[in-house]
Residue, then its C-alpha position, 0 to 999 in steps of 0.5 A: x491492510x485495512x488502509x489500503x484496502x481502503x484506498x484501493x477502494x477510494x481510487x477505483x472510484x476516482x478512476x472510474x469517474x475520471x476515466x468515463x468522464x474522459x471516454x464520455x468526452x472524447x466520445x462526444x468530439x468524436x461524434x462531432x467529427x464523424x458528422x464533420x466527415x459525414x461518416x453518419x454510420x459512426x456518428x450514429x455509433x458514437x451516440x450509442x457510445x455517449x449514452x453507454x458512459x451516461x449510463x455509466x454514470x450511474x453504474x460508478x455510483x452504484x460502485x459496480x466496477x466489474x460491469x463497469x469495466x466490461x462496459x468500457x472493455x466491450x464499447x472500446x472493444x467494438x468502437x475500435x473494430x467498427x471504426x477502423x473498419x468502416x473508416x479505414x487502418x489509417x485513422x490509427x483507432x485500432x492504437x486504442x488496443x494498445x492502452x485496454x490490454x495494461x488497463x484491464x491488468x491495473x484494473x483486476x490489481x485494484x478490484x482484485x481484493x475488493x469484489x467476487x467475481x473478479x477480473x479474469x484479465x488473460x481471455x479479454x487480453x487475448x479478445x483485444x491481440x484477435x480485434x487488432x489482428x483482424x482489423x489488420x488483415x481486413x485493411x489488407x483486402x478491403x477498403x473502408x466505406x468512407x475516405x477522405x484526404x490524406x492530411x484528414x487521416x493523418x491529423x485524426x491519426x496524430x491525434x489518436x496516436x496522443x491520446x492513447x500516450x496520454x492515457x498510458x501515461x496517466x495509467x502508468x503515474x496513476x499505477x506508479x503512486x499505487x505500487x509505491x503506496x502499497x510497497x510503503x504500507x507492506x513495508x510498515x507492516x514488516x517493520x511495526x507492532x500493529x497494536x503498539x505502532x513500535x518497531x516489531x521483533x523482525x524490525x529491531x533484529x535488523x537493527x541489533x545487527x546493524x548496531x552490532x556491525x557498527x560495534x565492531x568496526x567503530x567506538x560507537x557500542x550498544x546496550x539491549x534492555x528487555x522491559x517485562x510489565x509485571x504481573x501482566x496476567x493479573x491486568x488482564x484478569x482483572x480488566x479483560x485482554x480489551x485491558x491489557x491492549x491499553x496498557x501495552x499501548x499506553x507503555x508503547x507510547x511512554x517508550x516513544x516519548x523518550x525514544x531518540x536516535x540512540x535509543x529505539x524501542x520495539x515490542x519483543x513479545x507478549x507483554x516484554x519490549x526490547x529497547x535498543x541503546x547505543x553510545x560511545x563512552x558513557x555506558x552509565x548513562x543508558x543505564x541510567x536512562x532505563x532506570x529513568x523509563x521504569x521510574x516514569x511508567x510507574x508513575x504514570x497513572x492508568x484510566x480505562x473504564x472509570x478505573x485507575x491504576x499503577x503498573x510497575x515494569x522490571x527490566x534486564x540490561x545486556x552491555x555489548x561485548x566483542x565476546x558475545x554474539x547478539x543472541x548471547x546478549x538477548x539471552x544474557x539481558x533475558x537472565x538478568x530480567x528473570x533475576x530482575x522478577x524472582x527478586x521482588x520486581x519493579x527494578x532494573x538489573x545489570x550484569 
């Protein structure tokens, strides 16, 4: 969650730079055009327009994005309404309405977690469904202050029309990458230990199952082994719960190394991991391969705090078979494990 956070946080500032840059310019053409139609009431209004996102620049820095937001929400807001009003409906201005309403949403999505207070879409949206209204209604019964030709209002028109698509459909990539981003990190969250960076109890239940189904439609059968770090209270007496982390992550990363596609491991709980086998005729050989992972953990030398050390590992092993159900086989692989313990630890027992 940290993560994206974080990258909510990176994007909001992108964003906002990109989209007063963007306002800025097209505020500045405006004003250009304004003094080309000699509307000197809106060229006026569009210097006031360019010196709000100028300070806007520094609001960005600051990362003040809620007074940002209300600063772009307020100038777009009350640009649109002088414009259609004084120029006329049929410049297309009031499209601009079209692209705050989803704008102000995307943007309460992204700040939503990061800043107090926060974004209250709903009366902004409703402000922006009245602007239009009201702009409508006044077009019916006055006429704008200044008119121009037909071709002038329908050039102007197109090229509004283009740049609130544009908008749109950056908003709606942009948004795109972020729900994607999101659903992804929320998925990895669902499927992965977050100490050990393995697959987590939900995740390897999900998979028990689909080996299961496999198992009985096909040759292709499974084994679960329940791997227990031995004596794992003394580790942490003695190297504090900071300790104990180290080693379930050292052994998390030695089980990754010798993890493939038929064989995937995952943290159980506490200090046990659950490792998932499948094979077609050679039962021995994942036995074999678990006697091979207990061999290498306890060979592999510990160092936390100038200190060394050994651990050993004791592992319970459950075949499939058609007469048991996947708990059964979780239970019957947990049976051997306490066997495993009570009789001198540091070894793999089968049944």
């Amino acid at each position: 969650m940290e993560n994206d956070l974080q990258y909510k946080k990176e994007l909001s500032y992108s964003n906002a730079k990109n989209i007063n840059l963007t306002l800025l310019i097209i505020h500045i053409l405006l004003f250009l055009l304004f003094m080309y139609l000699k509307a000197s009431i809106m060229a006026y209004v569009n210097i006031v327009s360019i010196t709000i996102y100028t300070i806007a620049f520094y609001v960005i820095r600051k990362k003040w994005y809620i007074i940002f937001l209300r600063m772009v929400y307020i100038e777009i807001l009350i640009h649109m309404l002088l414009a259609s009003i004084i120029m006329g409906w049929g410049y297309g201005f009031q499209l601009y309405s079209f692209f705050i309403i989803p704008n102000i949403y995307y943007s309460n999505y992204l700040l939503r977690q990061q800043s107090k207070p926060k974004i209250y879409p709903l009366l902004p949206s409703i402000l922006t469904i009245i602007a239009f209204l009201i702009i409508r209604f006044y077009s019916f019964y006055y006429f704008p202050i200044y008119n121009t030709q037909e071709s002038t209002k329908l050039v102007i028109y197109i090229i509004n029309s283009i740049i609130v698509f544009v908008f749109f459909i950056l908003y709606l990539i942009n948004f795109n990458n972020v729900v994607s981003k999101s659903e992804n990190l929320l998925q990895k969250i669902a499927s992965y230990d977050e100490l050990t960076q393995i697959y987590n109890r939900h995740k390897i239940k999900n998979l028990l199952n689909t080996a299961y189904l496999n198992a009985q439609k096909s040759s292709k059968k499974f084994c679960i082994t329940i791997l227990d770090i031995d004596n794992f209270k003394l580790i942490n007496d003695t190297y504090g719960h900071n300790g104990g982390d180290f080693v379930l992550k050292k052994v998390a990363s030695i089980l990754k190394e010798m993890s493939s596609e038929e064989l995937i491991v995952s943290r159980w709980g506490g200090e046990e991991f659950l490792i998932l086998q499948t094979y077609t005729n050679m039962e021995k050989s994942c036995i074999e391969m678990i006697r091979k992972l207990r061999e290498k953990i306890n060979a592999t030398t510990f160092f936390y705090e100038k200190k060394s050390f050994h651990i050993t590992v004791t592992c319970g092993l459950a075949t499939y078979s058609p007469y048991l159900s996947i708990d059964s086989l979780i239970k019957k692989a947990d049976d051997c494990l306490y066997i495993g313990k009570y009789s001198g630890k540091n070894q793999v027992v089968v049944k």
